[in-house]
N, C-alpha and C positions, 0 to 999 in steps of 0.2 A: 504494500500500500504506500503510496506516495502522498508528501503531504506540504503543500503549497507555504515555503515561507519566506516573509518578507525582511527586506534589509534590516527595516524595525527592528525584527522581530529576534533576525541574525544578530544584532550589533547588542542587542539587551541579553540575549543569552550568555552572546562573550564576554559580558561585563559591562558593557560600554553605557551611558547613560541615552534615553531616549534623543535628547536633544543633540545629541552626537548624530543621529540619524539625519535630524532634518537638516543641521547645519552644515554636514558635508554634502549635501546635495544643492547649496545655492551658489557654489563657487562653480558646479558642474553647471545649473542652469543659465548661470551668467554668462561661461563659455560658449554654451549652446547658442543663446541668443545673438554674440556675438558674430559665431561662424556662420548663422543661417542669417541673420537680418540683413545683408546686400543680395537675398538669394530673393528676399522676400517681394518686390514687384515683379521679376522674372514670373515667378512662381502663382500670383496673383492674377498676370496676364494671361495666361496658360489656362488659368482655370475660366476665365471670361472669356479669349477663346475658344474653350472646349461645351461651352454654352450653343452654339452654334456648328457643332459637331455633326458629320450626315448620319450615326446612331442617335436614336433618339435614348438610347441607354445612356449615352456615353453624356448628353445634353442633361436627362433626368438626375444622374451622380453627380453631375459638375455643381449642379445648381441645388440638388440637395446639402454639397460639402460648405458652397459659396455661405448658402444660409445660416448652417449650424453654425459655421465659425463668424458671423455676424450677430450672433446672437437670439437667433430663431430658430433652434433645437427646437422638434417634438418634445412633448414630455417623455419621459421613462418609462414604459412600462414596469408595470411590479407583478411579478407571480407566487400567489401566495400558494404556499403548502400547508394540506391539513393533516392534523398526525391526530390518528386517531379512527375509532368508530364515527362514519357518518349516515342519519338517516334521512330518506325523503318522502314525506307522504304527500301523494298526490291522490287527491280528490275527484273522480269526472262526473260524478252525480250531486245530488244536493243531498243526500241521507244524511 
């Protein structure tokens, strides 16, 4: 059985205090931003672009990514799990 664990989760077992987690990851994001931010209208354009794509598949994903990352993400689905006995009574008369 395998079992999903994160840096968190890693760096608190080793000792290491939580905050140790989050703060070595904002020197990494800084980098990141840095190395991709002159990629970022290349990248932009491509997706405006790809709006006008002869798939219309390829038009529907551009313009669903454009959106999300503008800030008009669908909501989330949630699926809930029931643990346990469940019953249903269904009625088709009036007794």
């Amino acid at each position: 059985m395998s079992t999903k664990v994160t840096v968190r989760v890693a760096r608190s077992t080793s000792g290491h205090s939580s905050e140790a987690a989050s703060s070595s990851r904002q020197p990494a994001r800084a980098r990141t931003r840095r190395a991709i931010g002159p990629m970022m209208p290349v990248a932009l354009a491509t997706m405006v672009r790809l709006l006008n794509h002869k798939s219309g598949f390829v038009q529907h994903q551009a313009a669903a990514d454009l959106l999300d990352r503008g800030g008009f993400r669908p909501p989330e689905r949630h699926q809930h799990a029931v643990v346990g006995k469940v019953e249903v009574d269904i009625r088709l008369t009036d007794d």
